[in-house]
SEFIZA-3560 file (N, C-alpha, C; in Angstrom, 3 decimals):
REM SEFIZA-3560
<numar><xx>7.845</xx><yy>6.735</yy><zz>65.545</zz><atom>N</atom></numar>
<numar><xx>7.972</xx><yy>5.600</yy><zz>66.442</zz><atom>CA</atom></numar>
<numar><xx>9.433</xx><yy>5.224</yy><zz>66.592</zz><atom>C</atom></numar>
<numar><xx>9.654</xx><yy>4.600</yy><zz>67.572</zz><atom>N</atom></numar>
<numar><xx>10.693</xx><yy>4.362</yy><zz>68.109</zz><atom>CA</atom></numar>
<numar><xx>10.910</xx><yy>2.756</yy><zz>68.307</zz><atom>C</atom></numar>
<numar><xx>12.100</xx><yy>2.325</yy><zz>66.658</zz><atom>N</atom></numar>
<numar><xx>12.093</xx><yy>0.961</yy><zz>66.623</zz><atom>CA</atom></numar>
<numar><xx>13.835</xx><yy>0.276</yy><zz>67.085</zz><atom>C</atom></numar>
<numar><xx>14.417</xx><yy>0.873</yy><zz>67.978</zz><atom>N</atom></numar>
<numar><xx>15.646</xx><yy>0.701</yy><zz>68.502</zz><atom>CA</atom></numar>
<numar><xx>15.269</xx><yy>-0.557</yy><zz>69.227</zz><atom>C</atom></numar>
<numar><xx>14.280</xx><yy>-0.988</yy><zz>69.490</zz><atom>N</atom></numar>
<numar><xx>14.667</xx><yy>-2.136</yy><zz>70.178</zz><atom>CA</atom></numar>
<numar><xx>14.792</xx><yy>-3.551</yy><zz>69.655</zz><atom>C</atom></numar>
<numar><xx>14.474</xx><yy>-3.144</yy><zz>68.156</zz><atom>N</atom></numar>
<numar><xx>14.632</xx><yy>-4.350</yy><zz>67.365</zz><atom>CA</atom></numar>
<numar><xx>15.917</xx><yy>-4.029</yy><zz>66.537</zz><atom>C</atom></numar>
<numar><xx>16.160</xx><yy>-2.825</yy><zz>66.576</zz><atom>N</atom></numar>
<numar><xx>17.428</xx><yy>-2.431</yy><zz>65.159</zz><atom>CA</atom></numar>
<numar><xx>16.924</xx><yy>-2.301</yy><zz>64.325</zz><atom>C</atom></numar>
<numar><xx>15.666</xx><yy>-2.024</yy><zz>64.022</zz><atom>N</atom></numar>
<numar><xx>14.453</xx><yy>-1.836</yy><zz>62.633</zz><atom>CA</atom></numar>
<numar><xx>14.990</xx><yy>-0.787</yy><zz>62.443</zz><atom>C</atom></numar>
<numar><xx>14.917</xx><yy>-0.852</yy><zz>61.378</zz><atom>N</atom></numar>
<numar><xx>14.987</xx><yy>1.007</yy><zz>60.079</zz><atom>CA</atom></numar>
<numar><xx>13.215</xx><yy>0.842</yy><zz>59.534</zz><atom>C</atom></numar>
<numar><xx>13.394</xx><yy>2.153</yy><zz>59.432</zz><atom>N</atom></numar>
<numar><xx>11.589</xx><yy>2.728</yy><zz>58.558</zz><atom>CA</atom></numar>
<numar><xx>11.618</xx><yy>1.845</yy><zz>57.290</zz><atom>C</atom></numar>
<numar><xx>12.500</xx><yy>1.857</yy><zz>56.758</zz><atom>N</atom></numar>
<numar><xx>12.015</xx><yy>0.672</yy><zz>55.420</zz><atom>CA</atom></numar>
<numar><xx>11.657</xx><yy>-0.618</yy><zz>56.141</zz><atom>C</atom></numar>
<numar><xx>12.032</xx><yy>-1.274</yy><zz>56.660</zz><atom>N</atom></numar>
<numar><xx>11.994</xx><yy>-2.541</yy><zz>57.618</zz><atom>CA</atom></numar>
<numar><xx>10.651</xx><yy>-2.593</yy><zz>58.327</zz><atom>C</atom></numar>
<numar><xx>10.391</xx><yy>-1.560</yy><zz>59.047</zz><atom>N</atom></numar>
<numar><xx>9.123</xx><yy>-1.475</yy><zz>59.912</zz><atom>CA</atom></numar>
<numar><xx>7.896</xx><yy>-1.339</yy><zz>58.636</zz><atom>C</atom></numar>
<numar><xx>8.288</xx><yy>-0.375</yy><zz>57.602</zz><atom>N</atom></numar>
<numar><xx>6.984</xx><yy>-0.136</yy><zz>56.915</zz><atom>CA</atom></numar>
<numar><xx>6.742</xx><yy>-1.374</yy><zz>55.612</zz><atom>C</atom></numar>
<numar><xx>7.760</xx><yy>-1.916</yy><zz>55.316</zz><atom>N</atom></numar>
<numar><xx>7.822</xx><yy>-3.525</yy><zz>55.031</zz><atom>CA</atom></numar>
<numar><xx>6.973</xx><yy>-4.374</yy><zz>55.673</zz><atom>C</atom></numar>
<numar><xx>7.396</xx><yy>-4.637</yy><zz>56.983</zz><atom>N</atom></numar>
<numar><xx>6.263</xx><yy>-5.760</yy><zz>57.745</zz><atom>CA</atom></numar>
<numar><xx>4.978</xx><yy>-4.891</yy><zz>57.717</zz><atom>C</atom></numar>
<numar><xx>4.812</xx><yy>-3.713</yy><zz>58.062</zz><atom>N</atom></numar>
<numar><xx>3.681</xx><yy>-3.047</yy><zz>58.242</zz><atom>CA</atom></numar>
<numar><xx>2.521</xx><yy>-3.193</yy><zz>56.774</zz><atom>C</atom></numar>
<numar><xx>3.508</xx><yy>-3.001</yy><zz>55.783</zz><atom>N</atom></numar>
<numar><xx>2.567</xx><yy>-3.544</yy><zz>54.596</zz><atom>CA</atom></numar>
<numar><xx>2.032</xx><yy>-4.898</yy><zz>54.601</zz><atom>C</atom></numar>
<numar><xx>2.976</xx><yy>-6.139</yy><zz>55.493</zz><atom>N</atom></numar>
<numar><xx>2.693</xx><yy>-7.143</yy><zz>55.012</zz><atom>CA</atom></numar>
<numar><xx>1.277</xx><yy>-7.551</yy><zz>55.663</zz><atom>C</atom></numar>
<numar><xx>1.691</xx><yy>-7.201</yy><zz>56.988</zz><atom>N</atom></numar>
<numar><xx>0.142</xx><yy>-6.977</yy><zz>58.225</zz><atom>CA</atom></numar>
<numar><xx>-0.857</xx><yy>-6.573</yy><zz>57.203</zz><atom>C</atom></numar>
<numar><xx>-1.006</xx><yy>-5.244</yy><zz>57.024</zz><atom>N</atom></numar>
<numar><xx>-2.128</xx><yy>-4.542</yy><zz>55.782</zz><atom>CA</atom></numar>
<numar><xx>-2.597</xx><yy>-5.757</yy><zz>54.982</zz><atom>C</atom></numar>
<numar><xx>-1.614</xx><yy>-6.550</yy><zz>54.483</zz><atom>N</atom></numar>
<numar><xx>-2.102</xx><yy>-6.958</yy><zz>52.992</zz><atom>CA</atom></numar>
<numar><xx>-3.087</xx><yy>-8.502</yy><zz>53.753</zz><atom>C</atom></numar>
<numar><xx>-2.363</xx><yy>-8.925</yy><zz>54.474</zz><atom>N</atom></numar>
<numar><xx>-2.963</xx><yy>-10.042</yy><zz>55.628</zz><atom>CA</atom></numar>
<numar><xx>-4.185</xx><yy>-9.656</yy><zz>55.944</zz><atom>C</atom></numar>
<numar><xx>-4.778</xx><yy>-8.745</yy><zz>56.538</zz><atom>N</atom></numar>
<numar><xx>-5.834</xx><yy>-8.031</yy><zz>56.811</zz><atom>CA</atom></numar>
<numar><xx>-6.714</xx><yy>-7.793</yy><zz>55.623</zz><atom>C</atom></numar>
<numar><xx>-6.384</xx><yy>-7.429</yy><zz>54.608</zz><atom>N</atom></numar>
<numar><xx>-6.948</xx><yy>-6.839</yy><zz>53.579</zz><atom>CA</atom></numar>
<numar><xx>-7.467</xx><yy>-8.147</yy><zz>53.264</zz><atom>C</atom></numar>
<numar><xx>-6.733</xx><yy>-9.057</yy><zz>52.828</zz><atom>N</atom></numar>
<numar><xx>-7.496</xx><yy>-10.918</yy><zz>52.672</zz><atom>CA</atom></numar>
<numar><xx>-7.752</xx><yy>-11.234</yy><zz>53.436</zz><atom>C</atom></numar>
<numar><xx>-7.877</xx><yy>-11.166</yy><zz>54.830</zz><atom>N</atom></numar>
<numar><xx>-9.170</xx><yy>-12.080</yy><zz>55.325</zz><atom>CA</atom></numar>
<numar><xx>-10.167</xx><yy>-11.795</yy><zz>55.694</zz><atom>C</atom></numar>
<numar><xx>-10.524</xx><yy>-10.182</yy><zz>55.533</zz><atom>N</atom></numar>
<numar><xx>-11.481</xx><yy>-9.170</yy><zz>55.161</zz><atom>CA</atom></numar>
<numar><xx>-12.250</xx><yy>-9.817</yy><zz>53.906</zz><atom>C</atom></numar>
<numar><xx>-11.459</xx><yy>-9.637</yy><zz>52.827</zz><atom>N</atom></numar>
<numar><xx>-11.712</xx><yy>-10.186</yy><zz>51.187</zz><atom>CA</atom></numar>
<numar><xx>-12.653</xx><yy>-11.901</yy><zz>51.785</zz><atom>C</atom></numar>
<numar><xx>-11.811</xx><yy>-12.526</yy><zz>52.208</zz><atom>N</atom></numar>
<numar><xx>-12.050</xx><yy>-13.830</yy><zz>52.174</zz><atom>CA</atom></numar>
<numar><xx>-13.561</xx><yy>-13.905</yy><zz>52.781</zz><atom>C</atom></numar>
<numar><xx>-13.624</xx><yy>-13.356</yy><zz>54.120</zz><atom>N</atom></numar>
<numar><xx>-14.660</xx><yy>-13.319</yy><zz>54.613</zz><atom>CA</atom></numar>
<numar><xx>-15.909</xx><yy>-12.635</yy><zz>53.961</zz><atom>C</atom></numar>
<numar><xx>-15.862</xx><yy>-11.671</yy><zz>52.947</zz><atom>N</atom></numar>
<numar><xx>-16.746</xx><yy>-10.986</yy><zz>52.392</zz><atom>CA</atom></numar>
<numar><xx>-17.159</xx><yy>-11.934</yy><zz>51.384</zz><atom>C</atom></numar>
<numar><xx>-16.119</xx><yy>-12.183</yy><zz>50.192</zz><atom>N</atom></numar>
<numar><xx>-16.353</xx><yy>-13.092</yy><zz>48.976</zz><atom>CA</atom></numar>
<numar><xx>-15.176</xx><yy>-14.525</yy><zz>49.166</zz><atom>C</atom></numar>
<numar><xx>-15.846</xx><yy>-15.529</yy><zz>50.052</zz><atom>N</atom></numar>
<numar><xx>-14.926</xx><yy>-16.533</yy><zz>49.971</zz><atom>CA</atom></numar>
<numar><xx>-14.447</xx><yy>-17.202</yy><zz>49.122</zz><atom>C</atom></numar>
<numar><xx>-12.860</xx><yy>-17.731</yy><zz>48.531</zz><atom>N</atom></numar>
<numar><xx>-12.498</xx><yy>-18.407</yy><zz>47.551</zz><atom>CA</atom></numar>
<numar><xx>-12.434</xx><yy>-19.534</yy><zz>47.325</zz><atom>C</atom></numar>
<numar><xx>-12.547</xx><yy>-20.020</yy><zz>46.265</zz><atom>N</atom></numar>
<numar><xx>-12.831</xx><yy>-21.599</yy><zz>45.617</zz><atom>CA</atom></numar>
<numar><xx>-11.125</xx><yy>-21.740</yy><zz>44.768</zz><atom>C</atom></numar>
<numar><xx>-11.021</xx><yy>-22.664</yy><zz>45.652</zz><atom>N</atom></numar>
<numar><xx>-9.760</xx><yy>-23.588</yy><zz>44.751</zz><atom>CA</atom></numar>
<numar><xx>-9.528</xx><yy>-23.610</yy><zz>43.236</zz><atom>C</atom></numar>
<numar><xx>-8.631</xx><yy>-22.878</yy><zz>42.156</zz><atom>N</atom></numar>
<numar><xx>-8.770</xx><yy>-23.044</yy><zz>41.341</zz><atom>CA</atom></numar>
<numar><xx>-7.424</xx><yy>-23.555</yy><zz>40.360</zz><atom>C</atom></numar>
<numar><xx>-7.369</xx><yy>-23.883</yy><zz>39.772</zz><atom>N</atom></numar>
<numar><xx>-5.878</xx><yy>-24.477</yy><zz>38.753</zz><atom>CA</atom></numar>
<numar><xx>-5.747</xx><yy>-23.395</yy><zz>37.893</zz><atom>C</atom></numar>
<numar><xx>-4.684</xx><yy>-22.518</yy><zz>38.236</zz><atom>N</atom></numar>
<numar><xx>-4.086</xx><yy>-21.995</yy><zz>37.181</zz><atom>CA</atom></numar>
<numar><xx>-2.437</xx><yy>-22.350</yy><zz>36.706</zz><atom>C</atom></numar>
<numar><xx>-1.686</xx><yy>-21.788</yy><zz>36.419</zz><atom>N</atom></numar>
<numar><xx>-0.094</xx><yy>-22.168</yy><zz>36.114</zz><atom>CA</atom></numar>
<numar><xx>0.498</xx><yy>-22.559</yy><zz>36.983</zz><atom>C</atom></numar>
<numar><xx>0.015</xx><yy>-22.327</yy><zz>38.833</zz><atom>N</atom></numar>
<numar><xx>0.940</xx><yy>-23.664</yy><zz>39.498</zz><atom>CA</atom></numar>
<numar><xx>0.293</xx><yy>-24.998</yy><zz>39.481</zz><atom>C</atom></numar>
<numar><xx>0.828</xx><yy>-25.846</yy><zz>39.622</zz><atom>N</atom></numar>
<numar><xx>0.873</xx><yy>-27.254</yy><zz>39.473</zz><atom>CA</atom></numar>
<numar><xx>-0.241</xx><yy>-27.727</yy><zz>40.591</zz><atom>C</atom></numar>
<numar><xx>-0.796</xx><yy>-27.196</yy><zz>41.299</zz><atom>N</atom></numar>
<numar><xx>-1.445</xx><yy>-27.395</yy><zz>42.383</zz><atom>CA</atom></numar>
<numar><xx>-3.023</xx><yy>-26.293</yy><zz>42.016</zz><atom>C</atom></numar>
<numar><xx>-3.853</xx><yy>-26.806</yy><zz>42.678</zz><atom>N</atom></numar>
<numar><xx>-5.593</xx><yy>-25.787</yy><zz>43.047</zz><atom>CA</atom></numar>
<numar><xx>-4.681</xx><yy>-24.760</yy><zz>44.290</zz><atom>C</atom></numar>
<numar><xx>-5.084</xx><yy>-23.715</yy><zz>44.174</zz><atom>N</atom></numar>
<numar><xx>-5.054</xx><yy>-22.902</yy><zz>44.944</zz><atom>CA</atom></numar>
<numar><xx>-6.026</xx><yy>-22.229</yy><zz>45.325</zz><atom>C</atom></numar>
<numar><xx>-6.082</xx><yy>-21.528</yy><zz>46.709</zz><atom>N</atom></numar>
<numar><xx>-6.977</xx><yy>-20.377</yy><zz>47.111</zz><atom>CA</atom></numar>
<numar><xx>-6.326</xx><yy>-18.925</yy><zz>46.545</zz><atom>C</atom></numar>
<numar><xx>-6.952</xx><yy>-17.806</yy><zz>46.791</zz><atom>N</atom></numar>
<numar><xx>-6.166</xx><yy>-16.616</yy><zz>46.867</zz><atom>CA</atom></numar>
<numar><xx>-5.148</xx><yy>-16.429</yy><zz>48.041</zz><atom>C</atom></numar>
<numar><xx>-5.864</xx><yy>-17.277</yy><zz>49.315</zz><atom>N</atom></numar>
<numar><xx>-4.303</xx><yy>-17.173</yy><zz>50.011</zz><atom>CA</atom></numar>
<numar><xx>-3.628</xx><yy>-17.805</yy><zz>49.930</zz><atom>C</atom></numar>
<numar><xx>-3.524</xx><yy>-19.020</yy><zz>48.967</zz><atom>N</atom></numar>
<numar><xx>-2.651</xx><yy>-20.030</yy><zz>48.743</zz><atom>CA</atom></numar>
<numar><xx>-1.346</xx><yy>-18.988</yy><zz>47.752</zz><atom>C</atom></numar>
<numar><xx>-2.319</xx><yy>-18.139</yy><zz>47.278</zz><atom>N</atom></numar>
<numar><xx>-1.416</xx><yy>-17.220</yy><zz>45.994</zz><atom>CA</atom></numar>
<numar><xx>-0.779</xx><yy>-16.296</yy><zz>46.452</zz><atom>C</atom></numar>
<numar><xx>-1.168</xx><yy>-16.021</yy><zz>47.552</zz><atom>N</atom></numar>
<numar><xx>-0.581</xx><yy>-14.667</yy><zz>48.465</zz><atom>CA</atom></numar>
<numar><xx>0.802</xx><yy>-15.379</yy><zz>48.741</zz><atom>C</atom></numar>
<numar><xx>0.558</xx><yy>-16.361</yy><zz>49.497</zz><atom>N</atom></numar>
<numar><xx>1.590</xx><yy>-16.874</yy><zz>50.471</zz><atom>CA</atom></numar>
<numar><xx>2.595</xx><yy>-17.254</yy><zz>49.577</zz><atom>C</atom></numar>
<numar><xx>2.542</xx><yy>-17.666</yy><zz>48.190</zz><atom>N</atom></numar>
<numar><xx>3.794</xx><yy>-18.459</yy><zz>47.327</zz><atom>CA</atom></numar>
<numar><xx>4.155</xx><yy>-17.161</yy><zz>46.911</zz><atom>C</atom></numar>
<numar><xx>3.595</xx><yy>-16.077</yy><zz>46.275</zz><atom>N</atom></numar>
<numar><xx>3.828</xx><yy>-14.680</yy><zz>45.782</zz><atom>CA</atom></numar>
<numar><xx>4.859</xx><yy>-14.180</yy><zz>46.886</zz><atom>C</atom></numar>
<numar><xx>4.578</xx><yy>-13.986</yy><zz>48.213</zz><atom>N</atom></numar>
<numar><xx>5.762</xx><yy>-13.576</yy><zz>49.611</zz><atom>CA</atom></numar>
<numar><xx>6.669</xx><yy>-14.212</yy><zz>49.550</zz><atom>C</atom></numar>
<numar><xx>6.197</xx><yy>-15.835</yy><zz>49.402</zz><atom>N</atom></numar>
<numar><xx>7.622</xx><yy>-16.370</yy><zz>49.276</zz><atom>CA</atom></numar>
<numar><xx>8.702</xx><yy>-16.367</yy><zz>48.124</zz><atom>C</atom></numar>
<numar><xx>7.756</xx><yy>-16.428</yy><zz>46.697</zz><atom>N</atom></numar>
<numar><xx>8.822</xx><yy>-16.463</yy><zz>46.180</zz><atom>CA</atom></numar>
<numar><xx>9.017</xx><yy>-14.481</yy><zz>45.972</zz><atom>C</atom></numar>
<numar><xx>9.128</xx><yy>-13.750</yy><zz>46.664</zz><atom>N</atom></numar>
<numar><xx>9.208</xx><yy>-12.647</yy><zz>46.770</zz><atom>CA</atom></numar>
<numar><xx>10.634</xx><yy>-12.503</yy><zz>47.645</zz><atom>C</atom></numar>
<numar><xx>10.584</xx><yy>-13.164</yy><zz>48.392</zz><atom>N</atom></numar>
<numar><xx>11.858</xx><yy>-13.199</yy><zz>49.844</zz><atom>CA</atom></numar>
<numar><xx>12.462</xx><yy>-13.843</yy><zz>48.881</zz><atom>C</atom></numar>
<numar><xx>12.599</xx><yy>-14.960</yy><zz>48.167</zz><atom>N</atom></numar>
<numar><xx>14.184</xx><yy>-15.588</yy><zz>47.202</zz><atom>CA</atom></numar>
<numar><xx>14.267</xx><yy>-14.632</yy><zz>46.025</zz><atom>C</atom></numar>
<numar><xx>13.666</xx><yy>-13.991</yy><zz>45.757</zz><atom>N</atom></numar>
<numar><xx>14.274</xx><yy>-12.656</yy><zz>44.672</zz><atom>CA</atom></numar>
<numar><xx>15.085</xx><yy>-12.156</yy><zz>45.207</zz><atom>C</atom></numar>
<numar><xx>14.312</xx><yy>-11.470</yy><zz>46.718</zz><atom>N</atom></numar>
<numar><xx>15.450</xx><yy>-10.439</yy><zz>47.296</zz><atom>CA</atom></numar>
<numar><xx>16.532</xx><yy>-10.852</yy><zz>47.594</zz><atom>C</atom></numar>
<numar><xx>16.344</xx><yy>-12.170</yy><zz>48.091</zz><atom>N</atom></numar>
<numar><xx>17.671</xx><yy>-13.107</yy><zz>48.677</zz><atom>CA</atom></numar>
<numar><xx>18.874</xx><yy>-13.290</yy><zz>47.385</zz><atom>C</atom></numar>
<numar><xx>17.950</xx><yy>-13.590</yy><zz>46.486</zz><atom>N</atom></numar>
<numar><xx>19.556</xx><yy>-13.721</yy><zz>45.469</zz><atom>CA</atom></numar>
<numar><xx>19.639</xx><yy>-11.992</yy><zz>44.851</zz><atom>C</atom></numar>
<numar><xx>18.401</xx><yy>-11.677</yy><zz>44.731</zz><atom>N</atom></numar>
<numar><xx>19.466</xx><yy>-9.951</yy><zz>44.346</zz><atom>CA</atom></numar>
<numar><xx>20.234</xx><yy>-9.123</yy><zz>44.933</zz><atom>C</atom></numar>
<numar><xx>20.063</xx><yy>-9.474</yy><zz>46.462</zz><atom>N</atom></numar>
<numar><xx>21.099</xx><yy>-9.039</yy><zz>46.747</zz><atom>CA</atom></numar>
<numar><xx>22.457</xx><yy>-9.649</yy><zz>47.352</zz><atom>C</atom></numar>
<numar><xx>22.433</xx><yy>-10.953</yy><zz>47.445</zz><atom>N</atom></numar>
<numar><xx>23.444</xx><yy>-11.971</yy><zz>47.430</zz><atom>CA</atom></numar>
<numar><xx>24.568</xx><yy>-11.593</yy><zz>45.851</zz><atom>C</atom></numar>
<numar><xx>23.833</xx><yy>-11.417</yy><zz>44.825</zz><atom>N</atom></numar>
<numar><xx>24.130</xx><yy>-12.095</yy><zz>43.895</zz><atom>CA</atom></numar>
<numar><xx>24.376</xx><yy>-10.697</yy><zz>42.690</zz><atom>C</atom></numar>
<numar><xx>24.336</xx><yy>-9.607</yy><zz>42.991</zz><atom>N</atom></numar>
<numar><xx>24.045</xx><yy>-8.178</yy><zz>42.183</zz><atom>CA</atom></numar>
<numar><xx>24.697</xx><yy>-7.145</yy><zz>43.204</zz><atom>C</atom></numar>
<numar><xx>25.227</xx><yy>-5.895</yy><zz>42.921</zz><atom>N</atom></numar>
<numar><xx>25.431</xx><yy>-4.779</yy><zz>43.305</zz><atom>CA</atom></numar>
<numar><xx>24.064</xx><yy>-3.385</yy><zz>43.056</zz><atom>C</atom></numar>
<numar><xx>23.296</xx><yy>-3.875</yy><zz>42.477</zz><atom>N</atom></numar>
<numar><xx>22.210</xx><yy>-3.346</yy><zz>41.928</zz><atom>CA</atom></numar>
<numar><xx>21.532</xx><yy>-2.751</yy><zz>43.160</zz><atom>C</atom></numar>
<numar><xx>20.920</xx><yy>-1.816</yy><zz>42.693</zz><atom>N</atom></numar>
<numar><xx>20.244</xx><yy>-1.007</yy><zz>43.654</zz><atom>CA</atom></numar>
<numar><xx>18.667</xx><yy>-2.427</yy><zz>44.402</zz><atom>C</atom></numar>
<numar><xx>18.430</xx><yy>-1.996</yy><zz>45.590</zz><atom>N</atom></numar>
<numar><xx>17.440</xx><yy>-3.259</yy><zz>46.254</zz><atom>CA</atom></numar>
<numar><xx>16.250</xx><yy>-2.485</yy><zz>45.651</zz><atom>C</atom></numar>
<numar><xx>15.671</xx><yy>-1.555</yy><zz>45.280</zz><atom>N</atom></numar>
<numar><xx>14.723</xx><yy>-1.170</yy><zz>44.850</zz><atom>CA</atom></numar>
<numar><xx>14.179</xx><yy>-1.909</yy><zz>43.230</zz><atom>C</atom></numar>
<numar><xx>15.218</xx><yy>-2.288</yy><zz>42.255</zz><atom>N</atom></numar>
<numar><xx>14.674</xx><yy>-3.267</yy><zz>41.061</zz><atom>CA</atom></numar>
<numar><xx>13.887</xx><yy>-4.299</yy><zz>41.818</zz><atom>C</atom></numar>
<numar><xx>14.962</xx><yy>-4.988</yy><zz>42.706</zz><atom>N</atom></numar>
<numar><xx>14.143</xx><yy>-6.030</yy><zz>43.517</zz><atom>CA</atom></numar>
<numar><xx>12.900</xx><yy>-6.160</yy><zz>44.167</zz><atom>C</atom></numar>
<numar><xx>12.434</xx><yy>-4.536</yy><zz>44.523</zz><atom>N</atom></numar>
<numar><xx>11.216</xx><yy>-4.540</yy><zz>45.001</zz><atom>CA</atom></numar>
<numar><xx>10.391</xx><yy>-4.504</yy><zz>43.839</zz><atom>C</atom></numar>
<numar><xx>10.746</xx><yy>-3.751</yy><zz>42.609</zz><atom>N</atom></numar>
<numar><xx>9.496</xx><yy>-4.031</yy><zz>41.588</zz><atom>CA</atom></numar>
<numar><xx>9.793</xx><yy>-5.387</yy><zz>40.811</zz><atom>C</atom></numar>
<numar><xx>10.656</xx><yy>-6.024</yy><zz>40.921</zz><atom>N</atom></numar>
<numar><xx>10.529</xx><yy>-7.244</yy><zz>40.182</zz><atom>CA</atom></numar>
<numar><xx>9.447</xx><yy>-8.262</yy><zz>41.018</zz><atom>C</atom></numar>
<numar><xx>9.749</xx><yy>-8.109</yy><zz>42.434</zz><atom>N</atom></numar>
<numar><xx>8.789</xx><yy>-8.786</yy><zz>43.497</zz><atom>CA</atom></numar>
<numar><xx>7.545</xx><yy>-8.457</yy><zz>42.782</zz><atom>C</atom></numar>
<numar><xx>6.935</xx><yy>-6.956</yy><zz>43.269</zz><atom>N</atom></numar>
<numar><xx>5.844</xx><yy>-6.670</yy><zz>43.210</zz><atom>CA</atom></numar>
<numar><xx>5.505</xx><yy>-7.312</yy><zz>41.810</zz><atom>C</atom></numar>
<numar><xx>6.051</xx><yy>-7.021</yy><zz>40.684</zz><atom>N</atom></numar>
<numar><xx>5.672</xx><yy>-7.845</yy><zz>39.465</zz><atom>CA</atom></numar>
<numar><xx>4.982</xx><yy>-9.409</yy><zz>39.585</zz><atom>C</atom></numar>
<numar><xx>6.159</xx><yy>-9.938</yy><zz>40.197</zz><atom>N</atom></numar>
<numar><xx>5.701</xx><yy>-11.259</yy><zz>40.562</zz><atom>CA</atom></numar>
<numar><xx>4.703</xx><yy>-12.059</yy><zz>41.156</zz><atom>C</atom></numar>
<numar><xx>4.646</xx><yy>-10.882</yy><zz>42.727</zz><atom>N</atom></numar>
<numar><xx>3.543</xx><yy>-10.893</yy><zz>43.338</zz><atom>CA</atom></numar>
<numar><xx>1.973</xx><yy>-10.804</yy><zz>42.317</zz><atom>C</atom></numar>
<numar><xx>2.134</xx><yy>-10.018</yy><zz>41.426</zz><atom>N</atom></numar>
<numar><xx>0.868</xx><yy>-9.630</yy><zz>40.614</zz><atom>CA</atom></numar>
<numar><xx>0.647</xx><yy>-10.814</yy><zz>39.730</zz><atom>C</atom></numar>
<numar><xx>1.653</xx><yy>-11.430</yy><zz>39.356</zz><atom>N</atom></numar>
<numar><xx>1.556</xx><yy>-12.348</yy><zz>38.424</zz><atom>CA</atom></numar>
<numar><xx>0.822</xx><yy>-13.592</yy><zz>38.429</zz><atom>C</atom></numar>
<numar><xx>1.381</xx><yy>-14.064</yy><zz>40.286</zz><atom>N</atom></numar>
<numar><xx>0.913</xx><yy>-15.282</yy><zz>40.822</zz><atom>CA</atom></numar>
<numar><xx>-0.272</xx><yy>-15.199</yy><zz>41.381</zz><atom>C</atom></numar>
<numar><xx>-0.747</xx><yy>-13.820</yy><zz>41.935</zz><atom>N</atom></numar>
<numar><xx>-1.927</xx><yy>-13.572</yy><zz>41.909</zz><atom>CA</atom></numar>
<numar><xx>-3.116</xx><yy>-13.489</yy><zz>41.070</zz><atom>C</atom></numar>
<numar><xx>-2.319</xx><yy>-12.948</yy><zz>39.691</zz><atom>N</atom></numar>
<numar><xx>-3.838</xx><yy>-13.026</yy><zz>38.819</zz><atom>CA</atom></numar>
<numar><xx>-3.595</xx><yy>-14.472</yy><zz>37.993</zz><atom>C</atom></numar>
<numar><xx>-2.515</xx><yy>-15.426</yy><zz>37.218</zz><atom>N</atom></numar>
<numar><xx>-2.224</xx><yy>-16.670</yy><zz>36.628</zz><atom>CA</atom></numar>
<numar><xx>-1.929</xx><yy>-17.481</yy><zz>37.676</zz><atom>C</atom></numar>
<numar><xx>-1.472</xx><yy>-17.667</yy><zz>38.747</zz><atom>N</atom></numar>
<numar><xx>-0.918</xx><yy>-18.682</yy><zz>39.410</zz><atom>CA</atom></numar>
<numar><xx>-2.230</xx><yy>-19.578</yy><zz>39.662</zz><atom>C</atom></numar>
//
């Protein structure tokens, strides 16, 4: 595919493209087995998409200060995310 009209690179395109997937994949989930609000380690009841959405976000301020803030390769950053992501998903 041909992403010149945004200035996208294949990491970039297949980035959002996962994020679409994972969007899809929960409200598939949701609709099959709907979720109940529950209290875990954030301070707040959450849904599973309540957990998704803080997991992305605080996923984008990792990347934002690792690479603001490090010379480090951006790939730690993606598994420290994904870590995170997993974290707030199964304790949050």
């Amino acid at each position: 595919m041909d992403f010149e009209w945004m200035a996208w690179t294949a990491p970039t395109a297949g980035f959002f493209g996962f994020i679409v997937l994972l969007l899809a994949a929960y409200t598939v989930w949701g609709i099959r087995a709907p979720s109940l609000p529950r209290q875990g380690l954030l301070p707040m009841s959450t849904t599973r998409g309540d957990r998704l959405f803080v997991g992305l976000l605080g996923s984008a301020f990792i990347h934002l200060a690792w690479v603001g803030l490090t010379d480090a390769s951006v790939w730690i950053a993606v598994g420290l995310s994904l870590l995170f992501l997993v974290f707030i998903s199964r304790w949050g």
